[in-house]
Residue, then its C-alpha position, 0 to 999 in steps of 0.5 A: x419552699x413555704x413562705x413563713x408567716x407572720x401575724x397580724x401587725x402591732x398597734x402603734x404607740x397612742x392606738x387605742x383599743x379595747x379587750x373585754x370590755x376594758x378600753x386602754x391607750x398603747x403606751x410601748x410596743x416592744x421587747x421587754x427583757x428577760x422575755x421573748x418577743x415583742x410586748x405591748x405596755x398599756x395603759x387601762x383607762x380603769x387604772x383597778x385593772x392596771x398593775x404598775x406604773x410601766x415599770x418591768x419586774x426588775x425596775x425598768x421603766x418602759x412607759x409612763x401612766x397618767x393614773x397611778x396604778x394603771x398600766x400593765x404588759x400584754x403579749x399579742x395573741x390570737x386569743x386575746x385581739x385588740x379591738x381597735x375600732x373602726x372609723x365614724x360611718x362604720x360605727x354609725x351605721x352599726x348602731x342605726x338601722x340602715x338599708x338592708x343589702x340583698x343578695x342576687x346569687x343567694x336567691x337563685x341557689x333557692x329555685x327549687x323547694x319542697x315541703x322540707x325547705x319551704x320555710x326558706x323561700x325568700x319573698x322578693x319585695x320589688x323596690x324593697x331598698x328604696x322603701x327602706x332607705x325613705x324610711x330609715x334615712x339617717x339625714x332625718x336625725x337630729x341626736x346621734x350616739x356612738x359612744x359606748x352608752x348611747x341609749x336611744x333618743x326619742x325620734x332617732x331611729x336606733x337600730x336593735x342589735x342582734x346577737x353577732x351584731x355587735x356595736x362598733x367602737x369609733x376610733x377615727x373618722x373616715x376611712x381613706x383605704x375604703x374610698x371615704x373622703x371628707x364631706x362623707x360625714x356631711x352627706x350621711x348626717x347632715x342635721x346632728x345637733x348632738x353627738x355623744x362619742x363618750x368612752x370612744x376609743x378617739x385619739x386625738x382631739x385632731x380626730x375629734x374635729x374631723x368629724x365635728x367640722x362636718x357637722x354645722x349644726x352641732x350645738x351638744x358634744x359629750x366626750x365623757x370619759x375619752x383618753x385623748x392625747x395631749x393637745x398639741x394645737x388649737x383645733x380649727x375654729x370651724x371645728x366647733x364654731x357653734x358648739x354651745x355644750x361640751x361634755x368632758x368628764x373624767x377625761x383627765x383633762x388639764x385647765x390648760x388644755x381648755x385654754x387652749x380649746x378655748x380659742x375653738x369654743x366661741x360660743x361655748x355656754x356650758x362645759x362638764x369636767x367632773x371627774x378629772x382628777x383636777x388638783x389646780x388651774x396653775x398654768x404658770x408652771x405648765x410647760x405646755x408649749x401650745x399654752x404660749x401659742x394661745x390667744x391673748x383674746x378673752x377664754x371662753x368669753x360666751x361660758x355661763x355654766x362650769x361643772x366641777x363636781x368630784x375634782x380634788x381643788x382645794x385652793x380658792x385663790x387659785x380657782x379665783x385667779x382662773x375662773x374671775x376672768x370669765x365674763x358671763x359665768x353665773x353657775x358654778x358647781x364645786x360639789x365634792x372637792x376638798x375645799x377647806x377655808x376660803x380666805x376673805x378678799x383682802x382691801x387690795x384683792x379687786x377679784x370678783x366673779x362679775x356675773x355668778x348667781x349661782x354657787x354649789x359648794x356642798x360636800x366639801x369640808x368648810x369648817x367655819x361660817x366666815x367662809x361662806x361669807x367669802x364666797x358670797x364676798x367674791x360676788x360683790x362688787x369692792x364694799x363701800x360701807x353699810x351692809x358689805x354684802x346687799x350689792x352682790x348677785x349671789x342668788x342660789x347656795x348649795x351648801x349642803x348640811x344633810x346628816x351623810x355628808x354635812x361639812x365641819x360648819x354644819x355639825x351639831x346643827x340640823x338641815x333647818x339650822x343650817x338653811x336658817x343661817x345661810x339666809x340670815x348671812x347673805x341677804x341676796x339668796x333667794x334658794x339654798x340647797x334648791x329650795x326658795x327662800x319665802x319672805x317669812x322665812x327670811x324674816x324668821x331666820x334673821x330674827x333666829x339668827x340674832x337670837x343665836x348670835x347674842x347667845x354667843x356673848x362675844x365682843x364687839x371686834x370678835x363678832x363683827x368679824x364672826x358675823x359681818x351681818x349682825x350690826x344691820x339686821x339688827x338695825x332691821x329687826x330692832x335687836x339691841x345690845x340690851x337684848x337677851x337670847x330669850x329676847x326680854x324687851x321685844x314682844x313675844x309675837x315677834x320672835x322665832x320661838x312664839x312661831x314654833x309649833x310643838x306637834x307629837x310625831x307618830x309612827x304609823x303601821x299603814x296607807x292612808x295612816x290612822x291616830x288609832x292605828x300607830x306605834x304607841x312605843x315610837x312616839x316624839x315630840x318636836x318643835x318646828x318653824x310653821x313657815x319653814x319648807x317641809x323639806x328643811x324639817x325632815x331630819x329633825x322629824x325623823x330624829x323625833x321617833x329615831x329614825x334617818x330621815x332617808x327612812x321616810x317613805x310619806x309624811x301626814x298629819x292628823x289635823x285637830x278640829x276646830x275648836x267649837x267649844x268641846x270640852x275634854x269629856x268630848x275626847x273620844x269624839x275629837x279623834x273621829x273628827x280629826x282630819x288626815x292630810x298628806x304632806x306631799x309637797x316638800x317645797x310647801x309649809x306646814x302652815x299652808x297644809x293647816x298644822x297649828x300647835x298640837x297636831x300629829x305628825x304621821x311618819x310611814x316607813 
């Protein structure tokens, strides 16, 4: 009688795996009726490949998903295997060149050749794995990847891969029916400094700190886009004891599993979460129980850099009650969130950023410029008269006001409008949107400013409230309540407008560009700030001959000689003196690269 067969064993619930390129998380292993046989509920870490939220087609829920959208039924099958990964050294050594194994049978079946099989003689090399392993010895590496997109890192040695050859995926770290203990991992990469295990099909954080406790030099973990189990316990502190970078984007990582982390993460310096669907950092509706097991000791107390870009936050007071109370933060990166107001801090509100220098806020939709001043608000210490924000630290802005994606303050304004405004509001900033503030500048944008201001006609009470500045720069600058948008009572020489200069911008047909060599049809004039960066002046270049600024591929102009007492009837003549310049440094001045009043500006497409 012949014994049934059974195929291959289920995954557990919470395994891991990956199908033609897509990874998941088994979520329900079982039957799903009115169909036969057992089921597997999954859900896909790309929710597109998903098609419901583990609900059956008449509306019983199996499972439930973390991304909407994301999850979807599959029947165990021969044709369609689960690859469930292999353990750490198994995925290590798939990915780096190891020692070659050789065969002794293999080369005895080969004793007799003749002309047809010469091309099989093997060549027996005495001593050939001893070579090898002194030369490709993986204790020699510093970087090491066996995430999905490893790339080779100067001085690893990475292995090829051939076809058949195919990189192994990481699920966990050793392999006890194999024979591998702990202190295996040490053994094989003794020296790692960084390990990239991002889009790994990892568990568990517990996994996670298999590995990385035997790793005692580690200072860089990336663990972008894993789907971890939630944290039930803090990982032992030896785990991570000197990790100073770590890699969590698009992990859908909650700010309480951090807090949590947190306890491991002493010296932690900089920590990556973009793309986590992060919506708050309210913690005290979280049922998280390890949350109340935490320690009462400071979080992250060592953490000087926090990238959130492309997150869904939107309430400040929340960021502020989480944030605030991290001692050595100085970067913080918002970019592309959906933050809309910031409120003021109010005469109760002692919340402050102790030590942030550094603030991106671009790409989210702040609609007035009295949010700026909040931000640059929570960087001060409580004011306590004269200018309220002379005493804070704020240094470098990113604000954003680029024409594809400039928030609601920035509209009707170009690039240098935008910076202008953003220097004369907050007197600390020394870079907006990564370029330096110049003396000049700061000089030039407050005296624009004020100009501007006094354009609005506004009373006293409103524009105290609207500009929180004007008052003192115009103590600085000598701006009276007499003085009107053009300025009347303070010379000429002292305003923004007498340092305009008026230049033609030409459209140009080749490399180096020629003034007789030009569109004659896309002509423009503009009037730009000479002290300004290049770069703050582009898209109002670019507008000047209806163009994007994105369009301009370089930038020249065509400089007027001196002035040697020529008259007009020596036009013809100024045109072959003209001298042609590259702008080629965007951080620089018109003014330092010669351009006065009158010269050309040369757009190459």
């Amino acid at each position: 009688m012949s014994t049934p067969t059974t195929g291959p064993a289920l995954p557990a619930v919470g395994a891991r795996f990956m199908l033609k390129g897509e990874r998941g998380t088994v979520r329900y292993v079982g039957p799903v009726p009115p169909a036969k046989g057992d089921w597997l509920g999954v859900e896909w870490d790309n929710a597109a490949r998903g098609k419901h939220d583990g609900t059956s087609a008449d509306g019983t829920r199996y499972f439930t998903c973390r991304q909407p959208g994301a999850g979807s039924f599959l029947r165990p099958s021969p044709k369609a295997k689960l690859d469930l990964g292999s353990p750490f050294l198994a995925a290590l050594r798939s990915r780096y060149a190891l020692v070659p194994t050789f065969n002794a049978a293999d080369t005895q079946q080969h004793a007799h050749h003749s002309r047809k099989n010469l091309a099989e003689i093997e060549i027996e090399v005495p001593n050939v794995d001893a070579l090898f392993a002194k030369e490709l010895v993986l204790g020699r590496l510093r970087t090491v990847g066996v995430g999905s997109r490893a790339e080779a890192v100067h001085g690893s040695v990475e292995k090829e891969v051939e076809d058949g050859d195919a990189e192994k995926e990481v699920s966990c770290a050793l392999d006890l029916e194999a024979g591998e203990q702990p202190g295996d991992i040490a053994k094989a990469i003794p020296n790692v400094k960084e390990l990239d295990m991002s889009r790994s099909l990892l568990q568990d954080w517990d996994e996670v700190s298999k590995i990385t406790k035997e790793l005692p030099f580690l200072d860089t973990l990336l663990l972008h886009f894993n789907r971890f189990a939630p944290l039930q316990a803090a990982p032992p502190a030896e785990s991570f004891a000197r990790v100073r970078h770590l890699g969590l984007d698009g992990n859908l990582i909650s700010w309480v599993e951090i807090l949590v982390l947190s306890s491991s993460l002493p010296q932690l310096e900089r920590l990556d979460m973009r793309r986590n669907k992060l919506r708050s950092f309210a913690t005290a509706s979280d049922s998280h129980k390890p949350l109340k097991e935490a320690s009462d000791a400071q979080p992250l107390p060592r953490l000087k850099s926090l990238h959130l870009q492309e997150n869904e936050l939107h309430d400040w007071l929340d960021l502020v009650d989480a944030l605030a109370q991290l001692p050595q933060l100085s970067q913080l990166v918002l970019s592309s969130n959906s933050f809309s107001s910031v409120p003021r801090p109010s005469e109760p509100d002692t919340r402050r950023f102790p030590a942030l220098t550094d603030l991106a806020i671009d790409k989210n939709p702040l609609l007035e410029w009295t949010d700026v001043d909040a931000l640059a608000s929570r960087c001060c210490p409580p004011p306590s008269g004269g200018d309220p924000l002379a005493s804070g630290r704020l240094v470098s802005l990113s604000v954003g006001g680029a024409e594809e994606a400039s928030p609601p303050l920035a509209q009707g304004l170009d690039a240098r409008d935008v910076r202008a405004i953003a220097v004369a509001r907050i007197p600390t900033l020394q870079h907006v949107n990564g370029t330096l503030i110049r003396a000049a500048e700061r000089r030039d944008a407050e005296i624009w400013y004020l100009g501007r201001v006094a354009e609005e006609a506004l009373d006293d009470e409103t524009r105290r409230h609207r500009h929180p500045r004007f008052d003192v720069l115009s103590q600085v600058h000598g701006f009276t309540k007499e003085d009107s948008a053009k300025r009347a009572h303070v010379e000429e020489t002292e305003t923004l407008r007498s340092r305009l200069i008026e230049l033609r911008v030409i459209r140009a047909r080749s490399t180096p560009p020629q003034l007789e060599d030009t569109d004659n049809e896309a002509k423009g004039s503009v009037k730009l700030l000479g002290t300004a960066p290049i770069r703050s002046s582009m898209t109002k270049i670019a507008k000047a001959c209806g163009l994007k600024s994105r369009e301009i591929k370089e930038l020249w102009a065509s400089l007027a000689p001196a002035n040697d007492g020529a008259d007009e009837a020596d036009a013809a003549s100024d045109l072959e003196r003209r001298i042609t310049v590259c702008l080629d440094n965007p951080s620089k001045e018109l003014g330092w690269y010669g351009v006065q009043n009158g010269d050309y500006l040369l757009v190459v497409l």
